[in-house]
N, CA and C of each residue as an Amber inpcrd file, in Angstrom:
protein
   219
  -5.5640000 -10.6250000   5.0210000  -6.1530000 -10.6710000   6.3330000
  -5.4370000  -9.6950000   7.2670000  -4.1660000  -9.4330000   7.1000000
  -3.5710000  -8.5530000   8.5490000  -3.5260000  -7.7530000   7.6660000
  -3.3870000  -7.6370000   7.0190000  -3.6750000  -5.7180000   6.2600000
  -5.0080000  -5.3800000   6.4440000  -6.0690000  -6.5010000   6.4410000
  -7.6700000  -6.0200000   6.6850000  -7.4100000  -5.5770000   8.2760000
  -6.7240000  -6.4050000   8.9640000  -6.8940000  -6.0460000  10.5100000
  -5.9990000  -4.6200000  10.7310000  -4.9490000  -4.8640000  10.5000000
  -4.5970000  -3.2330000  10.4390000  -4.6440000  -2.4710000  10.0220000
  -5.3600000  -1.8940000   8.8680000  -6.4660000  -1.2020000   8.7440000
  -7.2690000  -0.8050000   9.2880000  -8.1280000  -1.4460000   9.8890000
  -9.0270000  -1.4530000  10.6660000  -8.6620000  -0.4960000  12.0860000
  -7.3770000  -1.3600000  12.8090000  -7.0430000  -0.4420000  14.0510000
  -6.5200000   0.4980000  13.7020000  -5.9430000   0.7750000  12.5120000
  -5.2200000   2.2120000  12.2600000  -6.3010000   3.2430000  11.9940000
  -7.4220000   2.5150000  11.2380000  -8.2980000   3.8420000  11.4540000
  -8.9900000   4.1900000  12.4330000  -9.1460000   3.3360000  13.7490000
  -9.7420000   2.9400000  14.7740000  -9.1040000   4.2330000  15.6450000
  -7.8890000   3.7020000  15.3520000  -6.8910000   4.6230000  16.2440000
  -6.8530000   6.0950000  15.8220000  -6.5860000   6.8240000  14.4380000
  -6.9100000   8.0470000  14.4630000  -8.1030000   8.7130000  14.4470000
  -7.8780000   9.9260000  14.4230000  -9.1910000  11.0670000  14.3880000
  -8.6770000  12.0040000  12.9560000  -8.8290000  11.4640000  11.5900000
  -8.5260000  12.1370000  10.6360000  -9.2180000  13.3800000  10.1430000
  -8.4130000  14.9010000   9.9800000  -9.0190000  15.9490000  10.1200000
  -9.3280000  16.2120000   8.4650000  -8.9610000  15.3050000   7.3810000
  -9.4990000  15.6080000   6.3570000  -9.8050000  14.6170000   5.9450000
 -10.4390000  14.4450000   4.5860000 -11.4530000  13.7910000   4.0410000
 -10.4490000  12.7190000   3.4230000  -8.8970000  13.0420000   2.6150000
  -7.5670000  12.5680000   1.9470000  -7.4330000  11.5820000   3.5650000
  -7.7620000  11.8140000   4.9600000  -7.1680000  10.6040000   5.7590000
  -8.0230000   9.8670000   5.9690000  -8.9960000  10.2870000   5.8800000
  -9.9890000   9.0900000   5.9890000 -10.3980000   8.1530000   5.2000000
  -9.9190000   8.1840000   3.2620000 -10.2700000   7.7980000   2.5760000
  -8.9540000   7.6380000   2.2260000  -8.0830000   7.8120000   2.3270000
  -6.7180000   7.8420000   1.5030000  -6.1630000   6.1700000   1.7440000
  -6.5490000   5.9020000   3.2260000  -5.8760000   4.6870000   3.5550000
  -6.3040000   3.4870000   2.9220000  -7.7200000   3.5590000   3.1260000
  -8.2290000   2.5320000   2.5200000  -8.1920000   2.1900000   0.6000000
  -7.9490000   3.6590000   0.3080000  -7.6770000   3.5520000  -1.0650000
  -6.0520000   2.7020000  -1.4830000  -5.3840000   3.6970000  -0.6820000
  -4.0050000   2.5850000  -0.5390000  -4.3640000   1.2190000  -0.5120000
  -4.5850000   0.9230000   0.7770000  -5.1930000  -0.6310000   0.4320000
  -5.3580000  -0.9830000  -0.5240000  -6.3290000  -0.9350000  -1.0330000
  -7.3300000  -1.2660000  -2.0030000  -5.9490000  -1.8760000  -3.4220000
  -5.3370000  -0.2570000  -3.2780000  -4.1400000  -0.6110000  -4.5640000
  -3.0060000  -1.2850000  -4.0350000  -2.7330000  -1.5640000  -3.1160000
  -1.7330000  -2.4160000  -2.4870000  -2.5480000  -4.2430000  -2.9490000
  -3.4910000  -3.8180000  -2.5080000  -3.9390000  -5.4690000  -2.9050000
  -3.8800000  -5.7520000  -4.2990000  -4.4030000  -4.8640000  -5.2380000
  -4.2640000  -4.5240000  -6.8200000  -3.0140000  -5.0500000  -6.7440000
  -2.0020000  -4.6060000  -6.3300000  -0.6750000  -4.9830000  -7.0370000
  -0.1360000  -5.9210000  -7.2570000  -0.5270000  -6.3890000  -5.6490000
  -0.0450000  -7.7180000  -5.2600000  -1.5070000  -9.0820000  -5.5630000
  -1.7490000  -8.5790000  -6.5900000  -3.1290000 -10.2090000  -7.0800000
  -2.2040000  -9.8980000  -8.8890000  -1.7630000  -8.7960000  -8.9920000
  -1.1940000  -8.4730000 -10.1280000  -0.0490000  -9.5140000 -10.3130000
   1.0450000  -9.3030000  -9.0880000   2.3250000 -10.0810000  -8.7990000
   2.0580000 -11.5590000  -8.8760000   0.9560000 -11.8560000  -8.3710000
   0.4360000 -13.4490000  -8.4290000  -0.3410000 -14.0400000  -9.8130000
  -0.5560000 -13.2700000  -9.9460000  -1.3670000 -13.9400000 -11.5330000
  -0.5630000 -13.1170000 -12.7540000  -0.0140000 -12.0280000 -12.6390000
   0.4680000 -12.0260000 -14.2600000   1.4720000 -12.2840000 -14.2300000
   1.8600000 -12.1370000 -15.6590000   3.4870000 -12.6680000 -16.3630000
   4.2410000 -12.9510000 -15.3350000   5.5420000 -13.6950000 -15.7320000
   6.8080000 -14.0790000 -14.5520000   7.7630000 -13.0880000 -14.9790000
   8.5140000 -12.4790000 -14.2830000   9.0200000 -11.6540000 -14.3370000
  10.6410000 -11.7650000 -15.8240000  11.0650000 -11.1230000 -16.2830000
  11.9170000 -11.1310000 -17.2820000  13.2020000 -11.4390000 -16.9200000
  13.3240000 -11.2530000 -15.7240000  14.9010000 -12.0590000 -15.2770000
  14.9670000 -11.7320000 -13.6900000  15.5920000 -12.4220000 -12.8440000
  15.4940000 -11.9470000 -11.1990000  16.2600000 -10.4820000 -10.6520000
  17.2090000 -10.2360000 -11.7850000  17.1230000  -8.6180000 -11.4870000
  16.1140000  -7.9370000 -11.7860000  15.4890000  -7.9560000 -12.7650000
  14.0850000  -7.0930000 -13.1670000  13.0100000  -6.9460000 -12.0330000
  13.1550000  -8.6560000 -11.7170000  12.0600000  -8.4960000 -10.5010000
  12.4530000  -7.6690000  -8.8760000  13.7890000  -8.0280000  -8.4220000
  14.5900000  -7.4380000  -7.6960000  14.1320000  -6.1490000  -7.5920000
  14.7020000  -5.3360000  -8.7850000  14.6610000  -3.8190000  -8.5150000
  12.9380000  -3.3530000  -8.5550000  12.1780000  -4.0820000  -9.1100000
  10.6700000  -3.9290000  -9.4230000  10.2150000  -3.7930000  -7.7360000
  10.5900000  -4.7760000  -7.3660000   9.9440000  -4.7320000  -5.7720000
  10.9060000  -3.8030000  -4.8280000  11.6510000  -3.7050000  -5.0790000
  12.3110000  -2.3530000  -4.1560000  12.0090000  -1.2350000  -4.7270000
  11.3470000  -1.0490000  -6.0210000  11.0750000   0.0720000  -6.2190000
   9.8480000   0.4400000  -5.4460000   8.9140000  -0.7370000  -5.8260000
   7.9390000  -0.4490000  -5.1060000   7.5340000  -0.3240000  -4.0720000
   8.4700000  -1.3890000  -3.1830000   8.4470000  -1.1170000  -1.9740000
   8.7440000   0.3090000  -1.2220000   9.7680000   1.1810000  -1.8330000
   9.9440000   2.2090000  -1.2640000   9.0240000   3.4000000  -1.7960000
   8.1700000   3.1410000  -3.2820000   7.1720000   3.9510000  -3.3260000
   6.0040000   3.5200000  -2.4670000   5.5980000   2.5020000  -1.8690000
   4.5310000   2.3770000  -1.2240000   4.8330000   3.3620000   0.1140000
   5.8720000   2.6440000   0.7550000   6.4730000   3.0770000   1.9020000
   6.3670000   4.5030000   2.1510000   6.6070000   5.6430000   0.9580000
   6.9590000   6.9190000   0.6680000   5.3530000   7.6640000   0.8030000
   4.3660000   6.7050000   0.1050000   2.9760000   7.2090000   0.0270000
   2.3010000   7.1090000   1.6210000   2.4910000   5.2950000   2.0210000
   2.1200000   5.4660000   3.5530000   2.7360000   6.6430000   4.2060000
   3.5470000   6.8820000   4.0520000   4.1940000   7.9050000   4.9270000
   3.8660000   9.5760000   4.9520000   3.3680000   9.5830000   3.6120000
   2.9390000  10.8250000   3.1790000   1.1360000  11.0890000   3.7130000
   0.8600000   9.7760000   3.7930000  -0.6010000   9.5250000   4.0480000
  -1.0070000   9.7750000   5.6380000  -0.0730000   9.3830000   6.5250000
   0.1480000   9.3260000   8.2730000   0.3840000  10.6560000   8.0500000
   0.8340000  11.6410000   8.2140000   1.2970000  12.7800000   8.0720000
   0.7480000  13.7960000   8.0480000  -0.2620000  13.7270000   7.2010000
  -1.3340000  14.4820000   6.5750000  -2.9580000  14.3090000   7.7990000
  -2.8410000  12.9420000   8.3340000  -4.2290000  13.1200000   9.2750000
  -3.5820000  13.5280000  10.6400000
């Protein structure tokens, strides 16, 4: 739900000059939610370090892509 809503105002809010900002975000989305229905329904993770570094990894690749994504519109 607040990723649907901010979404929403973030695209509300820019004027994206290519086709990668206008579509890029919502694609993010899209795989951000993928990941996380992934995290909830499959396997349990192999030990709490595994999971640990799994989500900081990802977290800072998501982080790295949003960032690359703002940038670009």
């Amino acid at each position: 739900m607040f990723l649907a809503g901010g979404l929403f105002l973030y695209l509300r809010a820019i004027r994206p000059v290519t086709a990668l900002g206008r579509y890029g975000m919502p694609v993010f989305a899209l795989l951000m939610l993928a990941v996380q229905a992934f995290v909830f329904l499959g396997p349990p993770p192999t030990s709490p370090n595994a999971a640990a570094v799994t989500a900081l990894g990802v977290y800072f690749l998501f982080a790295a892509v949003a960032q690359a994504l703002a940038t670009r519109c």
